[in-house]
Phi, psi and omega in degrees: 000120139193189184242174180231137197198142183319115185297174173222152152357306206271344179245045162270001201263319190285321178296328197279343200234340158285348178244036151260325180297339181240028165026077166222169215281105227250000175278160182077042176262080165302137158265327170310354189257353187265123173246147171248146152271121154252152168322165168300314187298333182095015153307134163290178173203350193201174177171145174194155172206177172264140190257126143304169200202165168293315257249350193129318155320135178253156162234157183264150200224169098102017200280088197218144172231153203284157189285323152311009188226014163298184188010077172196010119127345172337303168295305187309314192294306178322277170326309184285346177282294200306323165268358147290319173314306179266049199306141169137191179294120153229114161313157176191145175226135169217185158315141178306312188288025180237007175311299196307338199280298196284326173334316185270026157246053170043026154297101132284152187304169168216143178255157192331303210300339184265006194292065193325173183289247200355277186312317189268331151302335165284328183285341190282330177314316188290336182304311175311325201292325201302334159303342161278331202254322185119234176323146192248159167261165200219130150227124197248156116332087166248165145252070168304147174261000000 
């Protein structure tokens, strides 16, 4: 049970700390761009927002839940809100075995050559990196309605 509602100010410090607890990409964490799931108690448990790029490009972002409150649908409310708020094309880069996840709010993979520049510069870093880390990285595609 909870509900989702826009942050404030007072909650960039929880977001900036959930989203080292779940050691994921902690640059751009704006909280004006952040919407939370919260508890009845009034605990975050979740948070994601859309990122904006120089190049022009949004990206879905930052999608991250505490670890007791996974499969209980928190990322799904989260993701479906941010993409109705945010109708037009948005990008998201995750671990490749994470793709599959996203496929079902209609994300696909893309390959370079469909990439704005922010993307296609990250994807060419993680190919370097993916020899050290292991999972490869994915950069998907939507059309929000």
């Amino acid at each position: 049970m909870f509900t989702l509602r826009a942050a404030t100010s007072d909650d960039a410090a929880a977001i900036r700390g959930l989203i080292r607890q779940v050691r994921i990409n902690p640059m751009g964490l704006d909280w004006r761009r952040f919407v939370l799931a919260v508890s009845p108690e009034g605990e975050m448990i979740g948070c994601g927002q859309v990122k904006p790029h120089g190049d022009g490009s949004r990206e879905l972002a930052s999608i991250a839940v505490i670890p007791a409150q996974r499969g209980q649908g928190v990322a799904r409310a989260i993701i479906q809100h941010l993409l109705a708020a945010n109708p037009g094309t948005l990008y998201l880069t995750c671990r490749a075995s994470l793709s599959p996840l996203y496929t079902k709010f209609g994300f696909r993979v893309i390959q370079e050559a469909e990439m704005p520049p922010y993307f296609r510069r990250i994807s060419r870093l993680a190919r370097l990196m993916t020899r050290w880390v292991g999972d490869g990285l994915a950069v998907m595609r939507c059309e929000a309605e």
